[in-house]
N, C-alpha and C positions, 0 to 999 in steps of 0.2 A: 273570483279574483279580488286584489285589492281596491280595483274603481269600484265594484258592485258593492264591495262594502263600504267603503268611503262615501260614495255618491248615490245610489240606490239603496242605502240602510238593508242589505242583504243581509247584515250579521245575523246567525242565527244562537250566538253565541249566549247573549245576552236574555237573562230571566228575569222577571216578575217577584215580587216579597209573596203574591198569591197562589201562585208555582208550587215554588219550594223552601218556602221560605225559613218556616219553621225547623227543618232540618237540615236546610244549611247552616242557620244562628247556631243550631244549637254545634253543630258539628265543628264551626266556627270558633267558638269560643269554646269546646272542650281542648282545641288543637292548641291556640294560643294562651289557654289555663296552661299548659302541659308547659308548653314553653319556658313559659314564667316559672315553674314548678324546677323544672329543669335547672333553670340559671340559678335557683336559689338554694336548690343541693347541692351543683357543681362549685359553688361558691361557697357556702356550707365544708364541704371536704377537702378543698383547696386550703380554708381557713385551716382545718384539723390537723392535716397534712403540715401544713407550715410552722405550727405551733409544737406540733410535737416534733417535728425534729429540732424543731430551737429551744424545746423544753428537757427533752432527753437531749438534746448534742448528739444528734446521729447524723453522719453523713451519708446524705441523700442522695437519692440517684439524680445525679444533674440534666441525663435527658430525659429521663420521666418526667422531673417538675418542667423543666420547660414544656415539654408535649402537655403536660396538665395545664401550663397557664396559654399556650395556646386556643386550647380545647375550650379555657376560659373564658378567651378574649374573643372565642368566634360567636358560644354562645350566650356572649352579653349583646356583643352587637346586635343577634338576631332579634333577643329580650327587647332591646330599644327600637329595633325597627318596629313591633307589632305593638311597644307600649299604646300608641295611641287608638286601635282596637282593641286592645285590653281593655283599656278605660271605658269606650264607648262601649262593649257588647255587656260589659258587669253595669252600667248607667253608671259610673262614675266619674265620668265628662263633667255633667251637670255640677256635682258639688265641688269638682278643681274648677270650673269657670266663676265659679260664685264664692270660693275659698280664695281666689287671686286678684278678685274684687274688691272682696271685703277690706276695711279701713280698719285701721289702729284702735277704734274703742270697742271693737265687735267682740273680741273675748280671743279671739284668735291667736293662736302662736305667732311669732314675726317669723320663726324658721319654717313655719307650714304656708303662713301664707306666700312669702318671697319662694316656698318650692313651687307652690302652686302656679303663680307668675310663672316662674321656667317653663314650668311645662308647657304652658300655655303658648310663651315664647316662641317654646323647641318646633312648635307644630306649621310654622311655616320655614324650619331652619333643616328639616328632618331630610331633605335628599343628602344632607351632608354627609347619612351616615351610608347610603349608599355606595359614595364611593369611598370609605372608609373601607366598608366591604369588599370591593373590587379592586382597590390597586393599595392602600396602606398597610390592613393585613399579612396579605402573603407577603410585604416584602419586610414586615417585623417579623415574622415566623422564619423565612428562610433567611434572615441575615442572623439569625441569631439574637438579638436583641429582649428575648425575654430572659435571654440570663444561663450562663452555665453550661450550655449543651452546643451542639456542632453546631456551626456555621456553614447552613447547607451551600451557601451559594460557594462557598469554599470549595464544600467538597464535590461539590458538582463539576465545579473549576477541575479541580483536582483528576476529577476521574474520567474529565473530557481527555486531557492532557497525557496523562499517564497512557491511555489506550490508545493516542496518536504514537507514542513511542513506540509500540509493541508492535513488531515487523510481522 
């Protein structure tokens, strides 16, 4: 129950780095490699996508690209939620905290080092994206709002109504 875990440390949930450690990490960071991998294809062909219809002037399917920049936006969020395992399982923590440190004569870029801050920043700002996730999203995706394609909450409206009429 939850007092034995609470109060008697029942969990038996919880492991060791001497476990399983090793094939968690690694299992770990192959998932959120993928992730990142992911967002930067889908971003990649979203780009290709957009350029060649404005390059050739083709009219595009309007709810496709929207379902594409949906699909976009879900998973960039996801991208940003694990950035900060990203970093830490590749050990690149270590040189964003000592790159957001770094001072004006150190040879550093001022755009590398102010990202580096951000990120830094972002890392106690991060539940934000949370509920990005859980109530922002869906209601950009189904009002329509990335552009061009149905307005689901319309047609939801829509098809509530319609099917009250129908005797």
């Amino acid at each position: 129950s939850a007092m034995g875990i609470i109060f008697k440390k029942m969990d038996k949930s919880w492991w060791t780095s001497s476990e399983y450690g090793s094939e968690i990490i690694c299992g770990v960071t192959v998932w959120v490699t993928f992730i990142w991998f992911a967002f930067a294809a889908s971003l990649a062909y979203t780009i290709y996508m957009a350029a060649r219809a404005w390059l050739m002037k083709e009219m595009g399917h309007h709810i496709q690209a929207q379902c594409q920049a949906g699909a976009l936006c879900m998973i960039a969020l996801l991208a940003i939620t694990v950035w900060e395992p990203f970093l830490n399982l590749w050990e690149w923590d270590k040189y964003v905290n000592a790159l957001s440190k770094s001072d004006k004569d150190s040879g550093n870029g001022f755009v590398a080092r102010h990202l580096a801050s951000f990120v830094v920043w972002w890392r106690g700002k991060a539940w934000v994206m949370r509920y990005m996730i859980d109530f922002a999203m869906p209601l950009i995706i189904l009002s329509g709002l990335l552009g061009g394609g149905i307005n689901m909450i319309t047609l939801a409206t829509y098809a509530s109504t319609v099917h009250g009429f129908r005797g």
